[in-house]
N, C-alpha and C positions, 0 to 999 in steps of 0.2 A: 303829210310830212312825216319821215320819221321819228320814232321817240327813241331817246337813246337815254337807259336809264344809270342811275349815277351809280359809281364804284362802290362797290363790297370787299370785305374780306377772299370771298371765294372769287370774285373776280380778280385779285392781284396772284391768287396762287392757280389760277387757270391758264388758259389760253391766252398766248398776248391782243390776239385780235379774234371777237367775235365777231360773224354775224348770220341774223336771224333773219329770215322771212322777206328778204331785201324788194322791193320790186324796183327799177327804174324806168321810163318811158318817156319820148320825145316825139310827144302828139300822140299820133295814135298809133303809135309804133313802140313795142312792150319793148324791151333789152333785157329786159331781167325780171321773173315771178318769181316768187317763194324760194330764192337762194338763199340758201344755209352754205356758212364755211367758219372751220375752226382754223386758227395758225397757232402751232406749237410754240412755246418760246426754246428759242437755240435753233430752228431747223432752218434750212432752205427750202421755202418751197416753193415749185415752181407752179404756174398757170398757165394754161395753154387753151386754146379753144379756136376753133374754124372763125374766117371773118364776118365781125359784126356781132360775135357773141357777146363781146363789152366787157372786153377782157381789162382795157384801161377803164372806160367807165367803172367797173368795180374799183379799181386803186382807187381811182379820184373820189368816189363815194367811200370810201375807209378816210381818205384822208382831206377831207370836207370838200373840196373843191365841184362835188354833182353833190345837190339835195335830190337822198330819193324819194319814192310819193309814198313806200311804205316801208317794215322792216324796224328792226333795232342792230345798231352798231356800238363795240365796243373796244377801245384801244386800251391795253394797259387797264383794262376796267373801269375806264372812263368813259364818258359820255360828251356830247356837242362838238366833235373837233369844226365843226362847219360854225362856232361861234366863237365870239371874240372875248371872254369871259378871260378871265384869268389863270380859269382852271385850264380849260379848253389852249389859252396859250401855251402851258407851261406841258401841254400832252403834246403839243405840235412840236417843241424844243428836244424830246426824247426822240425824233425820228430824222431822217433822212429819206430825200427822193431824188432819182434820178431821170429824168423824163427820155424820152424816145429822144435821140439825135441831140443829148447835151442838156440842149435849151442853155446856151450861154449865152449874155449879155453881151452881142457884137462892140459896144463901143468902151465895155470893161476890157483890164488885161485880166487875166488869167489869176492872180492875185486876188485881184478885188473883185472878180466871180466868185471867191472862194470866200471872201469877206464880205458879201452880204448879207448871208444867214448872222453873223456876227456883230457888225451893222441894226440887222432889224432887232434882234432880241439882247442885244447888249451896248446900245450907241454910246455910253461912255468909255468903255473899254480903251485900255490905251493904245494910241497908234501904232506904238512898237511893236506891244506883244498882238495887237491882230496880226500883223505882218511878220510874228514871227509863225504864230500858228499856221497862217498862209504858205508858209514855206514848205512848214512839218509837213501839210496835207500835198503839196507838191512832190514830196520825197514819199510818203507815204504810199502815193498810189500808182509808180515807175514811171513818173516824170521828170526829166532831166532839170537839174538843178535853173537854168536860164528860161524853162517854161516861165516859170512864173510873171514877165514884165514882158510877156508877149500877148497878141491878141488873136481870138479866137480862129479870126481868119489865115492866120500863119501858123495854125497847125491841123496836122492830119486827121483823118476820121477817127482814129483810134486815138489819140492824143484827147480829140474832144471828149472821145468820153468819158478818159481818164479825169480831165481836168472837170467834168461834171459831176465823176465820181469821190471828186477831191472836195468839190461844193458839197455835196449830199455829206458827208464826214466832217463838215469844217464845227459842228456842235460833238462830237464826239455821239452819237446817238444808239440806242438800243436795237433800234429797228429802221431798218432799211429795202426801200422799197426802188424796183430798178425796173423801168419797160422797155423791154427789149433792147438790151446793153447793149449784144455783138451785132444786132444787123445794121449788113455794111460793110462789118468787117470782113477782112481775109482770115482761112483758116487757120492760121497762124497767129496773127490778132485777136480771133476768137477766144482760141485756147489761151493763149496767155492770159484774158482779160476774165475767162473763168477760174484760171487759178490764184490769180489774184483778189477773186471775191471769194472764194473758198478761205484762201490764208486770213484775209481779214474777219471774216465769218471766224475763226478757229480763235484769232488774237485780241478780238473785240469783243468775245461774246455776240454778236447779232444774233438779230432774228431775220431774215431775209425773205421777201417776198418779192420773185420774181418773176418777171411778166417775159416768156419767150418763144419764138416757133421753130429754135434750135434742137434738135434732138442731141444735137454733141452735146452740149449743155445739161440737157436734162439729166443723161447718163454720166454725166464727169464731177455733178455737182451737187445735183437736188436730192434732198433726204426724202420729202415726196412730191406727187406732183396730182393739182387740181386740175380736172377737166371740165371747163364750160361747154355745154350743149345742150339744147333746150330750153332752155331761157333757165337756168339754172346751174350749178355744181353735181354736174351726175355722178364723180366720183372722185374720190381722193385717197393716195394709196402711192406705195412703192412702184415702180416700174413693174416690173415683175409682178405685183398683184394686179393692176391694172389691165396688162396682158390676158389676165385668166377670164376677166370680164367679156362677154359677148354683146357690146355695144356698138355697133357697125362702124362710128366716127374714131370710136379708141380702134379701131382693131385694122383700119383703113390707115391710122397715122403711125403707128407706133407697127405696123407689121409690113405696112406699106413697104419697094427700095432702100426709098431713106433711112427709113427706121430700121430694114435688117441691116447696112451698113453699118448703120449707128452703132447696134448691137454688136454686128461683127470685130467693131474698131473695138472696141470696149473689153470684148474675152481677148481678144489680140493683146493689149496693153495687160491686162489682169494675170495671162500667160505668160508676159516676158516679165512682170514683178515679181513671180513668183518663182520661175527662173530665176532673176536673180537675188533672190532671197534664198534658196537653197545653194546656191555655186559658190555666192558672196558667203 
């Protein structure tokens, strides 16, 4: 099991999330040996790796939900998020998550999706004001004001993630952890649903960790971006520095079609900004 040793001084002015030496495995099938990853506090960063690298098993080992077999983790420079201590609660109250496809509670409305984190860690709170914070997080994250007393089923794919991302925000939290926001979406949902985690990113302070196999994304939002492969973190690094690496899977995704698109959409946008910033 891992050991996750308890907060220090130089762990609250470090890295928001450490981790060390990580291994995971399901039978006799490794996921992860001796991964190492630091997360800056303030950045986006994104994760990306080929299928089965355990790109979510890593989230969920940060944020208790897989015990690895070895390794040290450390959130906010704490330690146990996988226990139910008080310490360990009050580390799990500083974050947010958004899981793959929502994960909304079908027989919730949209409201009281958003009032559950609220509910678990604060049940006396008064009805009103859950239900007004319900709302803020409603307006918050470009959902029409009558989302809220609708249910899951009577809205779009990108509504759901909104209103999942409305859940993950409903504690006001430090850090924020998203797998795979856009996919599903249209490229137009996409984009929008990245600038809206940008602007919150800017207005909240976050620290953002996110799990995606968008290269729009990657380019439009992340400050850097982790590569699984190997049963490890083989690099972490700017876009651009990542590129200079000779690592067959980085240089296959990122130089690939899609990736020169990606890039190309990107100097296109950066050309017309600066256009008009010299006209304007």
């Amino acid at each position: 099991m891992a050991q996750r040793p308890s907060m220090t001084r130089n762990d609250r002015e470090g890295p928001i999330i450490t981790v060390e030496g990580l291994k995971n495995s399901f039978g006799t099938q490794v996921v992860h040996e001796n991964l190492d990853l630091q997360v800056r506090r303030g950045e986006i960063l994104g994760v990306v790796g080929g299928s089965g690298t355990g790109k979510s098993v890593l989230m969920r080992s940060i944020i208790g939900l897989q015990t690895p077999d070895a390794g040290t983790i450390r959130v906010f420079g704490d330690a146990d998020t996988d226990e139910e201590g008080e310490d360990a609660i009050a580390v799990r109250k500083r974050w947010g998550v958004l899981f793959q496809g929502g994960a909304l509670f079908s027989t919730l409305t949209v409201a009281e999706n958003i009032q559950v984190p609220l509910r678990e860690f604060y049940p006396r709170m008064d009805p009103v004001l859950m239900a007004e914070i319900a709302a803020y997080k409603v307006m918050m994250t470009g959902l029409p004001a009558d989302a809220g007393p609708k249910y899951p089923s009577e809205l779009s794919g990108g509504m759901k993630k909104r209103a999942g991302l409305a859940r993950a925000l409903a504690l006001d939290p430090e850090l924020l952890f998203l797998d795979e926001p856009t996919a599903g979406l249209d490229p137009i949902g996409a984009a929008a649903f990245d600038e809206l985690t940008r602007s919150l990113q800017r207005t909240m302070g976050l620290t953002v960790f996110l799990i995606t196999h968008d290269l729009d994304t990657l380019y439009a939002i992340c400050d850097r971006v982790a590569v699984l492969a190997d049963k490890r973190v083989i690099a972490v690094g700017t876009i651009p520095e990542l590129l200079r690496l000779d690592h067959p899977w980085i240089q296959d995704y990122f130089n690939g079609p899609r990736g020169r698109a990606a890039t190309a959409a990107v100097k296109r946008h950066e050309g017309a900004t600066n256009s008009t910033q010299v006209t304007g």
